[in-house]
DRENMIGU-809618 format. One line per field, with one value per residue (C-alpha): residue number from 1; z, x, y. Coordinates in pm, 1 decimal, m for minus. Last residue first. Layout:
N
i: [NUM,...];
pz: [Z,...];
px: [X,...];
py: [Y,...];
//
This chain:
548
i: [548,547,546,545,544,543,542,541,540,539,538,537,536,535,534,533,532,531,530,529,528,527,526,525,524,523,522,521,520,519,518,517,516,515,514,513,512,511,510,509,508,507,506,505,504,503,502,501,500,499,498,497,496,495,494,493,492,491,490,489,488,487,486,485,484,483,482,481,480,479,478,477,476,475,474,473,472,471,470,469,468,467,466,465,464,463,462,461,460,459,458,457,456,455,454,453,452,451,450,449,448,447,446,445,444,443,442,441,440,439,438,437,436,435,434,433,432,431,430,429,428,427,426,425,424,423,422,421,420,419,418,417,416,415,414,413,412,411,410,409,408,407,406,405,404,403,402,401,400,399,398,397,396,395,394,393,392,391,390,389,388,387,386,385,384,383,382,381,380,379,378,377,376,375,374,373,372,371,370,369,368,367,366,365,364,363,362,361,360,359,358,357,356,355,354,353,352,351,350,349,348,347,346,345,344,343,342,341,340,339,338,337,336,335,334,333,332,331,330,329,328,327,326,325,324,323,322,321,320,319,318,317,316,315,314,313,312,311,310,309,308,307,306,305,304,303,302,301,300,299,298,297,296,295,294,293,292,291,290,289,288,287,286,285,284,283,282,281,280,279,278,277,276,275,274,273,272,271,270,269,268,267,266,265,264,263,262,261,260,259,258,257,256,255,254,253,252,251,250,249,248,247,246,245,244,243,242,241,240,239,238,237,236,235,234,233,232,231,230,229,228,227,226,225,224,223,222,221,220,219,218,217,216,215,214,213,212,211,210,209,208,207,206,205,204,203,202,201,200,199,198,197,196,195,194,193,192,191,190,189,188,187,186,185,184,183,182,181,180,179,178,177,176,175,174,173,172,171,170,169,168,167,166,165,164,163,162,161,160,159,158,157,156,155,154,153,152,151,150,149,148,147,146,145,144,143,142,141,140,139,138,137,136,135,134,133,132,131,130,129,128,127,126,125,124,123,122,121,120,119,118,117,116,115,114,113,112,111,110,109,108,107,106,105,104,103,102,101,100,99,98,97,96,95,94,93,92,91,90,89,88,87,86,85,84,83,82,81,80,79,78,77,76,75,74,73,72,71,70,69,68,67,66,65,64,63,62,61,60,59,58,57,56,55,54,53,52,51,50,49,48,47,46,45,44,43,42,41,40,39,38,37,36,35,34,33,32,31,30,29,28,27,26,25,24,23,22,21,20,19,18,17,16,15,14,13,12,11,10,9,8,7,6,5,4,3,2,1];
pz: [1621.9,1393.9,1396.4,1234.0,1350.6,1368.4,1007.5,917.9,577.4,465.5,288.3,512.0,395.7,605.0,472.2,833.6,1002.0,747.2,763.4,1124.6,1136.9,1048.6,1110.6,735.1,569.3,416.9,90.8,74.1,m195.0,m206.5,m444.3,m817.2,m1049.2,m1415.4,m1726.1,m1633.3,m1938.9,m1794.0,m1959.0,m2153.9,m2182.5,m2190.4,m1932.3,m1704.5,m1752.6,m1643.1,m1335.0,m1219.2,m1214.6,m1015.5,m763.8,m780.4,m737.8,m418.1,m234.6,m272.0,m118.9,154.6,246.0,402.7,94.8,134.1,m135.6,m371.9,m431.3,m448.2,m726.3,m860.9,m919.7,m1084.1,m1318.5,m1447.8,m1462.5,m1673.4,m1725.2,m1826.7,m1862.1,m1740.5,m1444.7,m1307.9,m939.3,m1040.4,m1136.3,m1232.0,m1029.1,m1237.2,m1093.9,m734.6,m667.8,m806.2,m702.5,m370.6,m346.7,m399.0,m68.6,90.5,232.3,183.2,m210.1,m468.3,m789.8,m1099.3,m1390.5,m1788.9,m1994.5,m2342.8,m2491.0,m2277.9,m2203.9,m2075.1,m1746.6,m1532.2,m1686.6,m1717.0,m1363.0,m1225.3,m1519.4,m1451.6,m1072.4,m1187.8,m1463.1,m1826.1,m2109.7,m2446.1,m2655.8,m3009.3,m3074.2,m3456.2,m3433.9,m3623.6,m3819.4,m3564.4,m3430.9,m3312.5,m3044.8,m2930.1,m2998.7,m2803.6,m2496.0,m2534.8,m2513.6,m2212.4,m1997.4,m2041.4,m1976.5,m1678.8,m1555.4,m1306.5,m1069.7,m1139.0,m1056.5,m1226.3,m1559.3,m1638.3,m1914.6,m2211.6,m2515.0,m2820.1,m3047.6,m3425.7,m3543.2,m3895.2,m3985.9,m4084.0,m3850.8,m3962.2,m3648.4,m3838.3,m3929.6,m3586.9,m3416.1,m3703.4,m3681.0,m3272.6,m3351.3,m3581.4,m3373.0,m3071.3,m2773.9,m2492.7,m2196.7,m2292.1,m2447.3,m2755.3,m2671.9,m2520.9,m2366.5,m2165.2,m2023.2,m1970.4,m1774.8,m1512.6,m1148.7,m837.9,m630.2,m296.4,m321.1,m401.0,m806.2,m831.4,m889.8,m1246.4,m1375.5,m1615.1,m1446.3,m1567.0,m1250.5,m1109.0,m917.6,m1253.4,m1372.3,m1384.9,m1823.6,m1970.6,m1746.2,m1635.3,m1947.9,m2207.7,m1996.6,m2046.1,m2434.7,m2470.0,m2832.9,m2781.9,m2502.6,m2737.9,m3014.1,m2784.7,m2715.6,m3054.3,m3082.2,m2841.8,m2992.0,m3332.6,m3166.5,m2969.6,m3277.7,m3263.7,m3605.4,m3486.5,m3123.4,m2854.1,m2760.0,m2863.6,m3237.2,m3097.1,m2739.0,m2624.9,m2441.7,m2360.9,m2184.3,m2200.5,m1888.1,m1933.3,m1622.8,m1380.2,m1016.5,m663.9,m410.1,m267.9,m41.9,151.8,4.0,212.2,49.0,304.6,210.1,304.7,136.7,m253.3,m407.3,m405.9,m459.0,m833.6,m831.7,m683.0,m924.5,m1236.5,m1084.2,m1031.7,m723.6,m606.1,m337.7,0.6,109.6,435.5,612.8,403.3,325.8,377.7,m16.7,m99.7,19.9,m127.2,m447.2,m503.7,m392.3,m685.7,m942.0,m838.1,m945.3,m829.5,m481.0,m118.8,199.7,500.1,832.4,1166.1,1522.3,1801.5,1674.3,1821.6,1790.8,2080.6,2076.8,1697.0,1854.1,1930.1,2249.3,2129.7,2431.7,2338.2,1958.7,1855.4,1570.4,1176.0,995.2,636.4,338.1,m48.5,m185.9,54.0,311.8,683.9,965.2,1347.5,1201.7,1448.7,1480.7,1608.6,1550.8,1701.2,1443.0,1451.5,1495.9,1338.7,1187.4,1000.1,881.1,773.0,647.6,437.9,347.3,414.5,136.8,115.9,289.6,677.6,703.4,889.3,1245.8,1516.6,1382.5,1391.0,1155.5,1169.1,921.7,747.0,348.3,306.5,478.1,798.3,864.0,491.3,654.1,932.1,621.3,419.2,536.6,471.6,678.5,574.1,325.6,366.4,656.4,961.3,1107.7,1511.0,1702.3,2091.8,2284.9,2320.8,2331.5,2043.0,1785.1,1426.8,1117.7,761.0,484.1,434.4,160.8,m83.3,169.5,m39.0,m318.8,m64.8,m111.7,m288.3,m631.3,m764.4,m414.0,m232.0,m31.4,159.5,173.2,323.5,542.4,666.1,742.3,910.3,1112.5,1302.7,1381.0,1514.4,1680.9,1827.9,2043.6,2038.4,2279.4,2192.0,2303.0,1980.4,1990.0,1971.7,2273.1,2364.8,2738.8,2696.8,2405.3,2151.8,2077.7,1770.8,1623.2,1306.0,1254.8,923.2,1024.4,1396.0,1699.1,1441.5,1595.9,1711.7,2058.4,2257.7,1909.4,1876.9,1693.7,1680.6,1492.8,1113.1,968.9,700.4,956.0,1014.3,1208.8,1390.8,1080.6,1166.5,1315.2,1461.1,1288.9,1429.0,1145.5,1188.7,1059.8,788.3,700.8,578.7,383.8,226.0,45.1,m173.9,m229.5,m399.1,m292.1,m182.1,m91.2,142.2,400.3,414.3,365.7,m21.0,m307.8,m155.6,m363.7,m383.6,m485.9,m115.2,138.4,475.6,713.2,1125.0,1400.6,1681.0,1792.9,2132.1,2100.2,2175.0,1930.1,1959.4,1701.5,1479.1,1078.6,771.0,418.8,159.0,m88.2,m426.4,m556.1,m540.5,m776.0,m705.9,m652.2,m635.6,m618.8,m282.0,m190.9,74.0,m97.0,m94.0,59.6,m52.2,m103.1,m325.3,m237.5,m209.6,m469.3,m747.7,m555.8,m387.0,m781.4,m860.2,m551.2,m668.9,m575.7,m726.9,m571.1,m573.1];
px: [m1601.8,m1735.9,m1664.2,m1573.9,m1367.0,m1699.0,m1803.6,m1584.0,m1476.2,m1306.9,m978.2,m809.0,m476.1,m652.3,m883.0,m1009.2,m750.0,m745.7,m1142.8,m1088.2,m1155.2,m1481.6,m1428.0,m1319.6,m1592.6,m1487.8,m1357.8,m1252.7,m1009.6,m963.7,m679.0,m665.9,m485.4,m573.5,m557.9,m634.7,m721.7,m939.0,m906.2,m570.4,m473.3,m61.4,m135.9,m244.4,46.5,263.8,75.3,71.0,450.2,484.5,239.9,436.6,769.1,663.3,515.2,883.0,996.8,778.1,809.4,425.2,295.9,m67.8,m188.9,86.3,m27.6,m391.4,m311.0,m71.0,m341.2,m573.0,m313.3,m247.6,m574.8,m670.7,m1030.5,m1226.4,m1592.8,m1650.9,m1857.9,m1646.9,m1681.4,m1456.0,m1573.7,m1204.2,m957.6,m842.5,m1022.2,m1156.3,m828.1,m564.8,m642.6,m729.3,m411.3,m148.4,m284.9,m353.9,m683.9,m1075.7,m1017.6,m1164.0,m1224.6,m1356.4,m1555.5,m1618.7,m1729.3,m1690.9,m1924.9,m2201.2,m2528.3,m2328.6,m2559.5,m2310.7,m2300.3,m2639.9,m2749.3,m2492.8,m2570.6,m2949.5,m2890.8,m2596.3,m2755.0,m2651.9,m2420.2,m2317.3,m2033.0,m2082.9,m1682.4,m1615.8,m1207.1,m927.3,m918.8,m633.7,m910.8,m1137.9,m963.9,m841.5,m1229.3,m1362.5,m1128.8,m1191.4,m1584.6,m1524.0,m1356.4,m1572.8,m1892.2,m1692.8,m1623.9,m1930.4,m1829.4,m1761.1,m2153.8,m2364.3,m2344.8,m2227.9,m2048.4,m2076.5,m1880.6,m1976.7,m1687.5,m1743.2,m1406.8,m1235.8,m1081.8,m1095.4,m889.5,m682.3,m475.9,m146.9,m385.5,m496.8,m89.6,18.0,m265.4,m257.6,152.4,87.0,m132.4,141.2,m3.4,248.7,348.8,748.9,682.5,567.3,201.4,158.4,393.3,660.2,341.3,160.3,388.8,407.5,503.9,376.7,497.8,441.3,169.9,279.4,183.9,m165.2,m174.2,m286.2,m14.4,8.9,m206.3,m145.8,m219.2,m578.3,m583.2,m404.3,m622.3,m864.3,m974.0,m707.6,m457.1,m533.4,m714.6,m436.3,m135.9,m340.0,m288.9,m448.5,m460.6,m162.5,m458.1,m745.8,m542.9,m474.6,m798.5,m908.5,m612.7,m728.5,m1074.7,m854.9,m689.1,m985.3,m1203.2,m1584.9,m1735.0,m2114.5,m2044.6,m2070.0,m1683.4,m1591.9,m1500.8,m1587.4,m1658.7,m2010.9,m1831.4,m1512.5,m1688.4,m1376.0,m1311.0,m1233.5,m1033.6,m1046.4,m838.6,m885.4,m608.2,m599.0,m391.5,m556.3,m623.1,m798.4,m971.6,m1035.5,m1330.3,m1412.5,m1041.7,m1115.1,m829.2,m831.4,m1225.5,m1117.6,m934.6,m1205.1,m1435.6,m1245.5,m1173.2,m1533.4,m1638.9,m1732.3,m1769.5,m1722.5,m1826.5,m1870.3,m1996.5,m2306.5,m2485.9,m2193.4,m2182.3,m1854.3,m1996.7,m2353.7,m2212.5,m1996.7,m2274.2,m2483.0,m2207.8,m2191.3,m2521.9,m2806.9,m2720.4,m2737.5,m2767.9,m2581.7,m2632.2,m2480.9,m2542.6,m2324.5,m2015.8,m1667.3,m1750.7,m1712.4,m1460.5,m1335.2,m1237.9,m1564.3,m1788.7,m2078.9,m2329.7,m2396.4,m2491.0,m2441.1,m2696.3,m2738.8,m2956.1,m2986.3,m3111.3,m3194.4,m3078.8,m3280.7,m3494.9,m3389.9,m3434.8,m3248.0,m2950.9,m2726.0,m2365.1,m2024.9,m2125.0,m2432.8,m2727.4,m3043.9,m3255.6,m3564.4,m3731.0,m3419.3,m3313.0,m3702.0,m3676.9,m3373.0,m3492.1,m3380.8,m3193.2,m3281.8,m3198.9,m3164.9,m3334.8,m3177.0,m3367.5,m3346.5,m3048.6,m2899.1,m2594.3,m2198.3,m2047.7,m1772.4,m1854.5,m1768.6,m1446.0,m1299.0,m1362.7,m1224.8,m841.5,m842.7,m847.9,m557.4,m276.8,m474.6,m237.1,m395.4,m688.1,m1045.1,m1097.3,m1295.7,m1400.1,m1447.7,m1592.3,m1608.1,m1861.1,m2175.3,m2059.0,m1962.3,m2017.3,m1848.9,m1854.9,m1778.3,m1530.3,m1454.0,m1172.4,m1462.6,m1542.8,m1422.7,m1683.3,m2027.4,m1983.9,m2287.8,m2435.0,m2439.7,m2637.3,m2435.9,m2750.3,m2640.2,m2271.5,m2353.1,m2645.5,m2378.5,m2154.5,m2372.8,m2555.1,m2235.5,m2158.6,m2549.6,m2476.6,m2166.1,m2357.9,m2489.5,m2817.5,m3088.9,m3163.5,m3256.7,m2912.3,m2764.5,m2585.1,m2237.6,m2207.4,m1837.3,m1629.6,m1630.5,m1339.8,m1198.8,m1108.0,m951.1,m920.9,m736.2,m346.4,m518.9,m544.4,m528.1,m590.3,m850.3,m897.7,m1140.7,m1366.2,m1620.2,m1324.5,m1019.2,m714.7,m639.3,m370.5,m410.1,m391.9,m467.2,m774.1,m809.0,m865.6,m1131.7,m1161.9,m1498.9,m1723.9,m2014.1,m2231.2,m2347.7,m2095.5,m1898.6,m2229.9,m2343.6,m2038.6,m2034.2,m2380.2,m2214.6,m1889.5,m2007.6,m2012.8,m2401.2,m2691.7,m2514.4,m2440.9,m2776.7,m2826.5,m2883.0,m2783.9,m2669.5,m2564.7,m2253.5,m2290.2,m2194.9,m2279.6,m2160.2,m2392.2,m2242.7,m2440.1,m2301.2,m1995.9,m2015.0,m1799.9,m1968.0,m2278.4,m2557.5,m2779.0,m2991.2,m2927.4,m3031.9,m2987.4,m3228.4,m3260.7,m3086.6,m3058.3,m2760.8,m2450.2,m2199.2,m1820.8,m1566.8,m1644.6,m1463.0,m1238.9,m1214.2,m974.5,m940.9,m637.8,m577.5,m389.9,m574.0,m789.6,m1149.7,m1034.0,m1248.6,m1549.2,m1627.9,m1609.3,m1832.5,m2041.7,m2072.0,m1944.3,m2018.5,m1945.5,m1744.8];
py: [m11434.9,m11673.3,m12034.9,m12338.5,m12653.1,m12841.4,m12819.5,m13091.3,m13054.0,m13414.2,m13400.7,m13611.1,m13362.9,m13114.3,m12809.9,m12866.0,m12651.8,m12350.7,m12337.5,m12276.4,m11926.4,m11683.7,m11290.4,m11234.9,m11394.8,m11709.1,m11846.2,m12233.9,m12426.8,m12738.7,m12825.1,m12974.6,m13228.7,m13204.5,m13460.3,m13821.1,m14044.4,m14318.9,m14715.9,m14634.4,m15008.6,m14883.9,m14584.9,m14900.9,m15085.6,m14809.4,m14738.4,m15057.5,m15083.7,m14738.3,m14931.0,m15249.1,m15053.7,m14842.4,m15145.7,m15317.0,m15015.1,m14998.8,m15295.9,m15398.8,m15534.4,m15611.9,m15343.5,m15358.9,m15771.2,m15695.2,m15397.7,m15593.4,m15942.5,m15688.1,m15517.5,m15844.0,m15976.1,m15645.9,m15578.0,m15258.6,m15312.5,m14938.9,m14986.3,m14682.5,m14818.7,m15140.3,m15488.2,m15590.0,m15391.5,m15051.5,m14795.1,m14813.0,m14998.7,m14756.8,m14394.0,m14453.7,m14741.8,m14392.0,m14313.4,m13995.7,m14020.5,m13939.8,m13889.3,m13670.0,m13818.5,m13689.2,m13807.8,m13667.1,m13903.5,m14204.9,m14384.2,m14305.1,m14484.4,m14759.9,m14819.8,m14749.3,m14350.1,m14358.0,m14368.2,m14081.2,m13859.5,m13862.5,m13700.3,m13538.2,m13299.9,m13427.8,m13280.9,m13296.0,m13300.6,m13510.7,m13490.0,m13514.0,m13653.0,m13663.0,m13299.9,m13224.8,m12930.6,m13166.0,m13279.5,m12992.6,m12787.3,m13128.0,m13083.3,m12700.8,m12727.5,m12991.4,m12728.9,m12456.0,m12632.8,m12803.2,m12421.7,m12416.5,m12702.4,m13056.2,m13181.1,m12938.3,m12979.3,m13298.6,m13393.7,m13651.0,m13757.1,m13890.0,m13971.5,m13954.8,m14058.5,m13795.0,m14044.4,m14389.7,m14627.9,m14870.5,m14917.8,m14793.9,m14492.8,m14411.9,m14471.7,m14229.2,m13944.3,m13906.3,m13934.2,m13624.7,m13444.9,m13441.2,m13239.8,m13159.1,m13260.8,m13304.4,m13619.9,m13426.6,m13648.0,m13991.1,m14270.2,m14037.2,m13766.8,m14026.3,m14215.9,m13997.6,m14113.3,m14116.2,m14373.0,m14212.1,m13918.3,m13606.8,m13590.4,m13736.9,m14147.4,m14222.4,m13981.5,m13668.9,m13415.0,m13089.3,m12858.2,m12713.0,m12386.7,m12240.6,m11996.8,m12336.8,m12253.3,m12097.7,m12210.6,m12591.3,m12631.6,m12504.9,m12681.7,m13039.0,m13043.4,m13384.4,m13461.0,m13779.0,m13902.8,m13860.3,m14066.3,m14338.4,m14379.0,m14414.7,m14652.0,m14883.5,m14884.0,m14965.4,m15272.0,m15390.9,m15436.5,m15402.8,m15217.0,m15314.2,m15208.2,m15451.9,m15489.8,m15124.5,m14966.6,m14618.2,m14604.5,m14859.1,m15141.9,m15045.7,m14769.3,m14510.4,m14255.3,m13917.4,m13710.8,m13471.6,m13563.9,m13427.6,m13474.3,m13159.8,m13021.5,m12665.6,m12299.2,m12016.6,m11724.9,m11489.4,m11247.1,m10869.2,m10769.1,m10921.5,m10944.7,m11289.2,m11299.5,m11234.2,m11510.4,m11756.5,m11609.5,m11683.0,m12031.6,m12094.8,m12133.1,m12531.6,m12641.4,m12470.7,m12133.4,m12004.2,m11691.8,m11633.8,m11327.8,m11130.0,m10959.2,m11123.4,m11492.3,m11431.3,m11337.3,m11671.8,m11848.2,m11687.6,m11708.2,m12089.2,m12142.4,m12419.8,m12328.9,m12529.3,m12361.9,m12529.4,m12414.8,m12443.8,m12429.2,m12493.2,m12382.9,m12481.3,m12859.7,m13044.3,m13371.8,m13444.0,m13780.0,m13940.4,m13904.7,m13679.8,m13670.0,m13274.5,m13286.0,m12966.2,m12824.9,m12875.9,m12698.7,m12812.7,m12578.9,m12656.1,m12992.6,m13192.4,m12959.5,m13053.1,m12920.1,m13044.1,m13244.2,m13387.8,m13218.5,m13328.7,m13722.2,m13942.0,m13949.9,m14182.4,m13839.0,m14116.1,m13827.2,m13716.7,m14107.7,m14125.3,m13845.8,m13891.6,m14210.3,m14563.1,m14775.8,m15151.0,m15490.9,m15398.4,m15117.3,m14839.4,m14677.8,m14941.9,m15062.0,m14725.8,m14664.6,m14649.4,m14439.9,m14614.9,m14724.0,m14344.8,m14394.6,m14388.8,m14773.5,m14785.7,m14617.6,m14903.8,m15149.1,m15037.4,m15213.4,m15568.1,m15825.8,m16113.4,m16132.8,m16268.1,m16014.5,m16155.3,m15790.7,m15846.2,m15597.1,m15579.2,m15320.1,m15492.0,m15837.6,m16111.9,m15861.8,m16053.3,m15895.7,m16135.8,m16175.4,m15777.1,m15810.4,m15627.9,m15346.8,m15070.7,m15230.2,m15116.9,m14767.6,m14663.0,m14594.1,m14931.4,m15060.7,m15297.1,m15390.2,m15678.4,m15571.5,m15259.0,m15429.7,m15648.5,m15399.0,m15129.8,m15417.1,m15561.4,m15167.5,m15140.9,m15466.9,m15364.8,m15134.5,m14758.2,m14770.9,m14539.8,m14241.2,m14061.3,m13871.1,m14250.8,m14441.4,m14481.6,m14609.3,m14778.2,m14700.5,m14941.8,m15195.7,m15271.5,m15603.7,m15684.1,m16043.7,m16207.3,m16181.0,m16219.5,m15974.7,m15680.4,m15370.4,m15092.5,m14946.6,m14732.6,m14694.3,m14364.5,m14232.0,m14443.4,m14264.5,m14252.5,m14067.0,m13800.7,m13536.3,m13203.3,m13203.0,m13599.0,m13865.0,m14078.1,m14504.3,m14664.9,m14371.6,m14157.1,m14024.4,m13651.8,m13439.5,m13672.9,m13774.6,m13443.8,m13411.3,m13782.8,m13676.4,m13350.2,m13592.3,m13867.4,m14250.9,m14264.5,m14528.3,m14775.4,m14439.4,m14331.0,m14013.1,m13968.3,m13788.2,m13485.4,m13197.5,m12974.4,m12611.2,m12489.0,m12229.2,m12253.7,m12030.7,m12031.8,m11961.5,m11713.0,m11611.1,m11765.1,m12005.1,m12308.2,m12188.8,m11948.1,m11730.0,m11797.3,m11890.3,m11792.3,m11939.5,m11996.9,m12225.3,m12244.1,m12663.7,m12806.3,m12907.3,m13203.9,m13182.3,m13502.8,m13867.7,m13964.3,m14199.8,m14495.0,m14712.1,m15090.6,m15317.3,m15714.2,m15993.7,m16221.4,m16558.6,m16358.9,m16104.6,m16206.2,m16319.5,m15998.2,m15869.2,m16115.9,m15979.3,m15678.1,m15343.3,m15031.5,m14644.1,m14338.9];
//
């Protein structure tokens, strides 16, 4: 995901407090071409993942988005990580981690850690990954998880000390893991401004499973074992790896039926992931997912919005009120996902603690449903002339290859209760990712795919004033729950604020979520350990593959 400013540092400096370390889901790539030599700890030989995601950037303070958080996951160390199979976090290049203080969280290195260029790894690089985080907070990176971060502390090479503005912040060990987590080189990073790929490449400042030994941006990376790895994945079971990128999912989905590659990850179509089903060459494995679709409103620029000529709260509510009662979330999930995404009713995916789905009770039949006449009644008790004009984007190459699909039957449902005139169009990532913050669109397509399985992922990255969707939404109530649910320790009283939030947030109507989906990975049929990373951490770590 991404954002962070320091007004929104400034907001929560006296609250309660626990962020989210989640994931903006699927990107496309660029084709290159995949190959691979031989080797690897287990002898079977290099392994090729292919994938449609696409990097943005390497460094850590540059990227919230799923294509860029999957290089770093293998080459980044981190102070706390989620061991295969678990949504817990554990301490990864860290000895220990705990709270020696309501407002001190200190972890201690391991001794003799240094960087695959030979450089010392210290508290002072971990000192310098915060600061520079919070230094740079670049729109498009990670720097908002760290919003209860007050200030770092290295009083000796191994000892960390994170002076938190909030007691007793539940949340905190699980940002260490998160895309605002990978610890950088001092020697390597600027301090005040993103570093390039090649100059991260060039500078081998890596020290995870892997360290990256070629590398051509969007097209093919070649990763190999990095031997003096000390953190809690221990040695991969592949030595070398490769990653080709594609520009089209029917081509990736070729290359994995037709052996050309041994792995692919992000993002099949659903068509071609059932057809591979059948398939006997392939595996198709399935894991959790937490991954949401859904529309988010610029209360700025949507129909009848704050600096629009017509603005008027009541009737922008009601546009949005409209779109959610149009919803008819069964029709994408089957005609369009074959069913590997789920109607998606709730602001918090169905699994997680406090789920529940207000949606569904506030909007549509009540059953799930579509109701055009309630669209009609709440529009014309607004005021509202019909039919609306309602411009709404897509990307097409970020959400995998059926978001053309999906967004022409969100405008036919719209459009066909005669309320709406949806302007769809779309925009590759790249562009997408600056206009969308810079309220170029009324109203878009985003998704969300989260590190860890918290019903807080889905809340504070949302609905906190200044939050990664840059959508000028704002809520003091709904900011002062969030803080409160997320340094509650009782379970139960936890439970109630975030099943509270979500029913005052399905009142204001700032995203519409509509479709819940798994990870989903199709391999060759002599390649394992796709089944043990597919992990309710929801990261893909390359390590636990290999080819017999």
């Amino acid at each position: 995901m991404r954002s962070g400013s320091s007004n929104r540092r400034r907001v929560v400096a006296t609250a309660g407090v626990a962020a989210t370390a989640l994931v903006l889901a699927a990107c496309g790539g660029g084709d290159g071409d995949g190959g691979g030599s031989d080797g690897g700890s287990s002898g079977g030989g290099a392994v090729t993942v292919g994938t449609t995601d696409k990097v943005t950037t390497l460094d850590p303070a540059g990227s919230y988005d799923n294509g860029s958080f999957a290089v770093m996951n293998q080459v980044f160390p981190f102070l706390m990580n989620t061991p295969l199979g678990s949504p817990d976090v554990e301490p990864d290049i860290a000895e220990s981690a705990e709270f020696t203080a309501p407002t001190q969280y200190t972890v201690t290195l391991k001794p003799g850690l240094t960087w695959a260029n030979g450089n010392d790894l210290t508290s002072s690089d971990v000192k310098f990954t915060f600061d520079r985080q919070l230094a740079i907070a670049d729109e498009n990176g990670p720097s908002s998880l760290l919003y209860n971060l007050e200030s770092v502390d290295a009083p000796d090479d191994t000892t960390v000390v994170f002076n938190l503005k909030s007691e007793n912040d539940q949340v905190f060990p699980q940002i260490l893991s998160s895309p605002a987590g990978p610890i950088v080189d001092e020697d390597v990073f600027s301090a005040t401004e993103l570093t390039t790929d090649d100059e991260i490449v060039d500078g081998n400042a890596f020290h995870g499973q892997y360290v990256i030994t070629s590398y051509d941006l969007n097209n093919l990376v070649s990763y190999e074992a990095y031997p003096d790895y000390q953190g809690l994945l221990g040695e991969p079971k592949t030595e070398q790896i490769n990653v080709k990128y594609y520009a089209d999912a029917s081509n990736l989905k070729l290359d994995i039926q037709e052996g050309n590659i041994d792995v692919a990850f992000r993002s099949l179509s659903a068509t071609d992931i059932e057809d591979l089903r059948g398939n006997d060459q392939v595996k198709v494995v399935d894991g959790p997912g937490g991954e949401i679709r859904y529309i988010v409103f610029n209360f700025n620029t949507q129909p009848f919005g704050a600096t629009t000529p017509e603005a008027d709260p009541a009737k922008a509510l009601a546009v949005r009120q409209a779109v959610a009662h149009l919803l008819d979330r069964e029709e994408l999930a089957d005609q369009v996902y074959k069913g590997t995404y789920t109607p998606l009713y709730s602001f918090v995916p169905e699994g997680l603690t406090g789920a529940t789905e207000p949606l569904m009770e506030k909007y549509g039949d009540g059953s799930g449903g579509p109701d055009a006449d309630k669209a009609a009644q709440v529009l014309e008790a607004a005021g509202v002339t019909t039919p609306i004009t309602l411009s709404l984007q897509y990307s097409n190459d970020h959400y995998g290859p059926s978001s053309g699909d999906e967004y022409a039957l969100i405008k036919d449902q719209l459009e066909s209760s005669g309320l709406f005139t949806v302007d769809l169009q779309t925009t590759e990532w790249v562009q997408y990712s600056k206009d969308r913050t810079a309220d170029v669109y009324p109203a878009y397509q985003l998704g969300w795919f989260p590190d860890y399985s918290d019903a807080d992922n889905y809340l504070t990255p949302f609905f906190l004033t200044e939050n990664f969707i840059s959508n000028h939404y704002t809520n003091q109530e709904v900011n002062d729950l969030i803080l409160q649910q997320a340094a509650t320790p009782d379970a139960a009283e936890r439970q109630a604020l975030i099943e509270q939030i979500q029913d005052t947030v399905a009142d204001d109507l700032s995203t519409v979520p509509y479709l819940q989906g798994a990870q989903v990975a199709v391999t060759g049929a002599d390649v394992e350990g796709a089944e043990d990373t597919l992990d309710p951490s929801f990261k893909f770590r390359y390590g636990a593959l290999s080819k017999g």
